[in-house]
N, C-alpha and C positions, 0 to 999 in steps of 0.2 A: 524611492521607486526608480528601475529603473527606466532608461529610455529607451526605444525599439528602434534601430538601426533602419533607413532605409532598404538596406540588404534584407535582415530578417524580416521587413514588414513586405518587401513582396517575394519570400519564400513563407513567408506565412497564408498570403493570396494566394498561390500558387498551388500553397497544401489543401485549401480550401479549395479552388477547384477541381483539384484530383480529387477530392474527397466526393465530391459531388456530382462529380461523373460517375462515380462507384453506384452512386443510388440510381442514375439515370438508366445504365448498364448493364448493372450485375458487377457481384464483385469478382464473380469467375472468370468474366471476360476482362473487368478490369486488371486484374492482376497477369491475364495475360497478354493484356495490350501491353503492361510495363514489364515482361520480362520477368514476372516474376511468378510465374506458373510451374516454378521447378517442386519436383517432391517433398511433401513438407517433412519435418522430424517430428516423432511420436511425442505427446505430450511428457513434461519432464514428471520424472518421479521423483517422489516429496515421501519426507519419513511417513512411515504410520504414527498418528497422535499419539502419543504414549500418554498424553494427560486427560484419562477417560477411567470415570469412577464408577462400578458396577453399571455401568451401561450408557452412563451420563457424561458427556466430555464437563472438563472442569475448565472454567473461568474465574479467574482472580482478580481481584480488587484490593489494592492498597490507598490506604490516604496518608499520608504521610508529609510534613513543610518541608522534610529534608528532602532531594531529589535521589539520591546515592540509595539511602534509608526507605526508601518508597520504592524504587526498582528492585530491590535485594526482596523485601517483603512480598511482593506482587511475585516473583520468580522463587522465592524458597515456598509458598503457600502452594503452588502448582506442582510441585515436586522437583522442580532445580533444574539447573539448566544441561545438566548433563544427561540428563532423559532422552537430549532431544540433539545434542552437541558431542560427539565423537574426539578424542586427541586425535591430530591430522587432519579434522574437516577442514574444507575452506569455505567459509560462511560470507554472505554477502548481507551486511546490513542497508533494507531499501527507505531510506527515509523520506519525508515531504519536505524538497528545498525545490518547490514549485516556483516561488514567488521571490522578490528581490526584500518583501518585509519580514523580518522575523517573526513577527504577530503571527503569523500566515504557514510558518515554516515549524517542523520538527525541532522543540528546546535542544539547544546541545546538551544541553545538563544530563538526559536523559539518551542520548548518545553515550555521553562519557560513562555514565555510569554501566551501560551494557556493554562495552565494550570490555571495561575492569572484569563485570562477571565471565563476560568472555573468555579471556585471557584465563584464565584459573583451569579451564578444563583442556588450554593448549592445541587450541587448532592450529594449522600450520596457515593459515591465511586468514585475516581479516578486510576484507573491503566494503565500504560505504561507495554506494553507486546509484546516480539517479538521471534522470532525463526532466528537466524543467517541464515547467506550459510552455505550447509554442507562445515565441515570442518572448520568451526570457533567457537568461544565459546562466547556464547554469552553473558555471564556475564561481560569478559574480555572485550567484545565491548562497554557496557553502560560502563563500567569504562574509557577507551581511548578514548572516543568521549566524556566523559562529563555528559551522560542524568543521571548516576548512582547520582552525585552531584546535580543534578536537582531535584531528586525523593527525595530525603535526606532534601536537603531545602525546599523544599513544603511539606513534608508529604504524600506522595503519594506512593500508593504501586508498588513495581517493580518488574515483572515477568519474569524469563529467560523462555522460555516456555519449551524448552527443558530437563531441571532439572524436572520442577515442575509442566508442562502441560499434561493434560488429553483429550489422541484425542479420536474424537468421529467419524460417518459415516454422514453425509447429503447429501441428495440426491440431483442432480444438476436437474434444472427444463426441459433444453432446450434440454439436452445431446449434444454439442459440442461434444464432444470427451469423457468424462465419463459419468456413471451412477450414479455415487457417489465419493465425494472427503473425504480424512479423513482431519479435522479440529480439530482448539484445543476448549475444552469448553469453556474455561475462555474470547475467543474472542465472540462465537457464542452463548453464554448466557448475553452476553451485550446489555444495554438499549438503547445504543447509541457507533458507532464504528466511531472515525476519524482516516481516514488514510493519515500520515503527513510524504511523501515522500521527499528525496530531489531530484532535478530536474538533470536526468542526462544519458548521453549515456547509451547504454548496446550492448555488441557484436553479442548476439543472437536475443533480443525483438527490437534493434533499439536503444529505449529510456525506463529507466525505472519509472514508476510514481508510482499514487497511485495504479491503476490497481494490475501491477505488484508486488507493493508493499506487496500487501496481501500475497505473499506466503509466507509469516514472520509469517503467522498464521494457517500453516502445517507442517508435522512432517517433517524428511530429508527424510525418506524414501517416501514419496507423491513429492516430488523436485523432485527426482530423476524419480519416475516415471512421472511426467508433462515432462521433458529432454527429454525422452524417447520417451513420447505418443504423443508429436509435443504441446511445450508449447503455442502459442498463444491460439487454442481452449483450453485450459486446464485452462491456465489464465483466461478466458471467464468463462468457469465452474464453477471454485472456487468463482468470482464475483458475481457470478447468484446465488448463494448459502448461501454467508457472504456478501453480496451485504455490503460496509461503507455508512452510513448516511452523514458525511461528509468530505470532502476532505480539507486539506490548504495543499499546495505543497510549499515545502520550494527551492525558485529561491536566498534564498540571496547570493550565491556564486554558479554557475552552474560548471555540469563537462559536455565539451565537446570534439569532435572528438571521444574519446574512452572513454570507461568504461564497465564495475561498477567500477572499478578502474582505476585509472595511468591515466585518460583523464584531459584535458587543464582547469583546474579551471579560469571560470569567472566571475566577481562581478558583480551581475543587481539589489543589493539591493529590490529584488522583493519578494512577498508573493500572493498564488494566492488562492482562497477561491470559493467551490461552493458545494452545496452538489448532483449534479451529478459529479459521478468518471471519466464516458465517457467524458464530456463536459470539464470539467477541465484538460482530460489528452489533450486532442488534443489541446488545444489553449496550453497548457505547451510546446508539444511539436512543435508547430508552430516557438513557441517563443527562442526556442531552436538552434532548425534551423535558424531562423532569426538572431541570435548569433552568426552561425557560417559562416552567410555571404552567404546562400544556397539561391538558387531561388527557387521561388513558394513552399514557406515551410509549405501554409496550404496544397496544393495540396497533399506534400510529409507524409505531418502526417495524412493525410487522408488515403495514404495509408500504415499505420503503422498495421497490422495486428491482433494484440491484442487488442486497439484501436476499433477497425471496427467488430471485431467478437463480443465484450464484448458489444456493440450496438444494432447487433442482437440478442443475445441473452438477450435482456432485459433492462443490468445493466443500460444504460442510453441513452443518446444523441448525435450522430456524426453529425448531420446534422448544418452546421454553419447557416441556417437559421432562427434554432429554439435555439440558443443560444443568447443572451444580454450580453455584457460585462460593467462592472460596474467598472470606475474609469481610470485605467492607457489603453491609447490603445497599442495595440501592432499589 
């Protein structure tokens, strides 16, 4: 674990009370008490799913002990990565190196291995890029989890975003609960964004996926105020906004009962692939549930609230009817 710097723990207060002032204010005035009232940029555009069967978006499930073996399977059962992956994209891979434990963080294993299928279809740019929890550093985290050796061994660039990211203003389409979220560029100017969560409890959202995941791709001070301004609609906002192209959720080892951290890690050797975020979080988290031995666990993630707003506003698909799953059933 690591240890929180005097400095980062009161910029971490600090974020908490900006964030709190937003609720007491309005975030319209807040944003213009800091300066940051400028015009926002249109939400980013994200491919059309191409992984959609006579009407039904497709989700894949692999199980697989190999991790390499299990990515390939979960991605050729979807119809391949070039459906979705152009030669010359620049793709930004957004993984979960929230935390300083790797229990907590995105397997690299499952890093390496998309990155390999990557490369096949020849984009001109690869970047893994993330924004820790406040109060973690995120450099320290790709190094304790692994993905910094990953990035090293492939050639691939790696972004702390926090050091070296440039937030910008996007306006959210549906207004859940903002008007505008600040994001970082280097996500929101990509050709292609997969977000490659690992599967696992969360105290406040329930469970956190890929959804969730995204807020790896805003500054601390936007965390804190999503805490603040009732994260599920928030979480919905930001999706509607940097909407991922595609989703693979890393299940090869789950954390359940608790988390983002300290919850019961479980092995299901599983990788799940779709490129609706909606559609893949809710079966992820069916399956989660189903793990932990809970009744009517599509019931229960149906009613997962980030999940179910992030639906309405847009990002994708809750309706199990108009879902197909491809491979492992669960």
């Amino acid at each position: 674990m690591s240890k929180m710097s005097r400095r980062t723990f009161l910029k971490l207060i600090a974020g908490s009370i900006a964030a709190l002032s937003a609720v007491i204010i309005g975030e319209e005035l807040y944003r213009m008490l800091q300066g940051k009232k400028e015009k926002p940029l249109p939400p980013r555009k994200y491919k059309s799913n191409p992984y959609v069967e006579e009407g039904k978006v497709l989700v894949s499930i692999a199980k697989e002990k190999d991790v390499k073996a299990c990515l390939r399977k979960a991605i050729d059962a979807i119809g391949g990565i070039e459906r979705i992956v152009d030669p010359g994209d620049v793709v930004v891979i957004k993984p979960n190196a929230g935390f300083s434990s790797p229990s907590a963080d995105t397997d690299p294993r499952v890093i390496d291995a998309l990155i390999e299928v990557l490369k096949e279809v020849r984009p001109s740019k690869i970047i893994i890029a993330e924004s820790a929890v406040r109060g973690f550093d995120t450099s320290f985290n790709f190094a304790q989890s692994g993905i910094s050796d990953v990035a090293q061994k492939r050639g691939v660039e790696l972004i702390d975003l926090k050091r070296k990211g440039t937030s910008i203003r996007v306006a959210t389409p549906r207004r859940m609960k903002l008007e505008s979220v600040l994001v970082y560029k280097e996500v929101y100017d990509a050709d292609v964004i997969i977000s490659v969560p690992k599967l696992k409890r969360h105290v406040e959202a329930v469970v956190t996926i890929s959804l969730k995941n995204m807020m790896g791709a805003i500054p601390d001070s936007e965390k804190g105020l999503f805490h603040a301004m009732g994260l599920s609609k928030c979480i919905a906002d930001l999706n509607s906004c940097i909407r991922p192209d595609l989703v693979v959720i890393d299940a090869i080892e789950i954390m359940t009962r608790r988390g983002p951290q300290g919850g019961e890690m479980v092995r299901t050797d599983t990788i799940m692939v779709s490129g609706d975020p909606v559609a893949a979080d809710l079966l992820a988290a069916k399956m989660l549930f189903e793990v932990e031995g809970l009744d009517e666990p599509l019931q229960r993630a149906m009613k997962v609230d980030h999940i179910m707003l992030s639906a309405e506003a847009g990002v994708g698909v809750a309706d199990p009817e108009r879902i197909k799953v491809i491979g492992e059933n669960i």
